[in-house]
N, C-alpha and C positions, 0 to 999 in steps of 0.2 A: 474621432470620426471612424477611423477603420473599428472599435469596440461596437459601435453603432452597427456598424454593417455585417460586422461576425454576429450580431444579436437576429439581427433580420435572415441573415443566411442561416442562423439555427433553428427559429421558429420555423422559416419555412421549407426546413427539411425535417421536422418531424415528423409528421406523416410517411416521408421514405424512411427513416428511420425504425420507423415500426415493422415496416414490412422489407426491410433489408434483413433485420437482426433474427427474423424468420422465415424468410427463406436462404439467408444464409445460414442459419441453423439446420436446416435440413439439408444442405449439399455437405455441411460437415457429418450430421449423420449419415448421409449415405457412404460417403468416403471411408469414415471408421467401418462402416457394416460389410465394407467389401475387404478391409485388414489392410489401410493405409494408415499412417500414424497419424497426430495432428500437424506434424511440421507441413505435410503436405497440403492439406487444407489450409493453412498459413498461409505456404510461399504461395500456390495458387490465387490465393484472393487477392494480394499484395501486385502478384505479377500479369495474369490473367484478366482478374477483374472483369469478369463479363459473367454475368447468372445463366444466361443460357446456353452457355458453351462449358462453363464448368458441367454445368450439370450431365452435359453432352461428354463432355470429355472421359466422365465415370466410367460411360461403357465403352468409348473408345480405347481406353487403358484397361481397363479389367477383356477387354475382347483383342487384344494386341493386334492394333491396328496399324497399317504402316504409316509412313513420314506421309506420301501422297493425299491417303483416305482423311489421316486428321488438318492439312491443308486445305483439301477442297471443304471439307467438315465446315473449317473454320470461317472460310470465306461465305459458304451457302449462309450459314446462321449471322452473320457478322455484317452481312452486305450492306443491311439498312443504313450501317453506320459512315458508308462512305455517301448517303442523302444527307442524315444530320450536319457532317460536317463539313458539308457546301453551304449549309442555311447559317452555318456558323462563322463564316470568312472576316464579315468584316465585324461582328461582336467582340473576337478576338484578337486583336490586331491591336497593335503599340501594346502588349502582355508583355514584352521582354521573354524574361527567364523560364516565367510560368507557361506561356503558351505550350510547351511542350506536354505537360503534365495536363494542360486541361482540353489540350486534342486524346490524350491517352483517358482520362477517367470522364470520355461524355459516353454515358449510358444514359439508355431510355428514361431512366426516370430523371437524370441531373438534366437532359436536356427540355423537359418540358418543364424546369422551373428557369433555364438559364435563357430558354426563348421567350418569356413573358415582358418583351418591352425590353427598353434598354436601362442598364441598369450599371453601375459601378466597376469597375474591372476586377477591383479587389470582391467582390460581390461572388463573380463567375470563381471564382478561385476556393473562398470559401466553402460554396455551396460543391464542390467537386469534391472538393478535401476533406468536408464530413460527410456525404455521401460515402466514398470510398472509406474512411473508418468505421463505417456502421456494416460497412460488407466483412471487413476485414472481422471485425467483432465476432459478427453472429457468423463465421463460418470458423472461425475458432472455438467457439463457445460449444458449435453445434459438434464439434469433432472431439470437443472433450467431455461431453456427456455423450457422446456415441460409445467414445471406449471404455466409459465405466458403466452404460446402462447396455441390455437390451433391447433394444427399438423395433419395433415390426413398421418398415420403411417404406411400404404398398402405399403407393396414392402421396408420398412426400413431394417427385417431382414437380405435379399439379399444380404447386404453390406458385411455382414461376407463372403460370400460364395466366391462374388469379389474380398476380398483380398486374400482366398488364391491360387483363379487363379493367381494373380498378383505373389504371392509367388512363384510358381510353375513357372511362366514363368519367371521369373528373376533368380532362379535359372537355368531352361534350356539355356537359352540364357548366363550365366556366366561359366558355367557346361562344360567341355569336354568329360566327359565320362556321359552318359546320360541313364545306364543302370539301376541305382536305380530310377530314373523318371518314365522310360517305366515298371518297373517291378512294381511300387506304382500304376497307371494306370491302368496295364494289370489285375494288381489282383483285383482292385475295381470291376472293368469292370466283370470279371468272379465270381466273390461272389454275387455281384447284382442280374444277372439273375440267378444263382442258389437260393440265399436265399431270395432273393426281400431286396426291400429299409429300412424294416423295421430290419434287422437282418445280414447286409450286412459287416457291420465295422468288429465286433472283429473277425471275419473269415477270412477275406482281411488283416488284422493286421498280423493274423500267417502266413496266406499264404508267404504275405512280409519277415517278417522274417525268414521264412523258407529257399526260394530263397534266400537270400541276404546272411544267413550263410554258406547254401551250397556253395555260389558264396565263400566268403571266405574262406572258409573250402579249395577248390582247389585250392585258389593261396595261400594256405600257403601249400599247399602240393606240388605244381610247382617250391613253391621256396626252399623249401627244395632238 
């Protein structure tokens, strides 16, 4: 049974696996190109485990940034992740041991396969656990051919950003109801030009949640 469901949670993490083992290749190159060793890229992936925040963190370490700047850093970029893991409460629950481990490795892309229905407990676990070794890989991978190539690293960051177009449209394109897409969108879009680029997240964060609970709020009152 569980060989069955490690089969199902590898197929359908291939796809992230593609694009884990490349862009974590490039935050390992970027790492070597600023004269970090690979242990660091390593322990990073293992303990951090977050794409947009390593990538963030580059400059915050290479620009010696203080204890406060890399906090609030962490929070602005990270925030979403305290949405995901409210929609996660009760998917997770009777996990035992695991639960802790799979509140720490839900990323963007492990959570849009672990929100598709309800599915196996041992399921959720798997699909976290190779998820985070394909990160682990390509930011190892990418830091050891950092330190024996030359790489010209212009436009590497980028990758992050492509996959989560990628994410977003394979969700839209599997998605039939398409209101939480247009409503994540609409709110970026409108927080932007009020608050500009610099301060745009955690405002587009509540706004989302906001929309999205009222939207629930009425159909639990419709079906009542």
């Amino acid at each position: 049974m569980k060989n069955s469901i490690f089969k199902t949670a590898f197929r359908d993490t291939l796809p992230i696996m593609a694009g884990y083992l490349v862009l974590g290749m490039g935050f390992g190159i970027i790492m070597s190109s600023k004269g970090y060793s690979v242990w660091w890229s390593l322990i990073m992936s293992i303990t951090i485990y977050a794409g947009s925040m390593q990538y963030a963190a580059v400059g915050l370490l290479t620009g010696g940034a203080s204890y406060l700047t890399v906090a609030l850093t962490t929070l602005a970029v990270n925030a979403r992740h305290f949405f995901y893991g409210i929609t996660m409460i009760d998917k997770y629950k009777n996990t035992g041991l695991k639960k802790p481990y799979l509140m720490f490795a839900l990323t963007d892309e492990t959570y849009s396969l672990v929100c598709r229905g309800d599915k196996d407990k041992n399921y959720y676990f798997y699909v976290s656990l190779l998820d985070h070794s394909y990160w682990i890989t390509g930011c190892t991978l990418g830091a050891l051919i950092g330190s024996k190539l030359t790489i010209n690293t212009a436009g590497v960051d980028f990758s992050l950003t492509a996959l989560f177009i990628t994410v977003f449209c394979d969700q839209w394109i599997n998605g039939k109801d398409h209101f939480s897409a247009l409503t994540g969108v609409g709110s970026a879009v409108i927080c932007l030009l009020i608050f500009g680029s610099a301060d745009f997240l955690i405002p587009s964060m509540v706004l989302i949640a906001v929309i999205l609970l009222l939207r629930l709020f009425k159909e639990g009152k419709n079906a009542v």
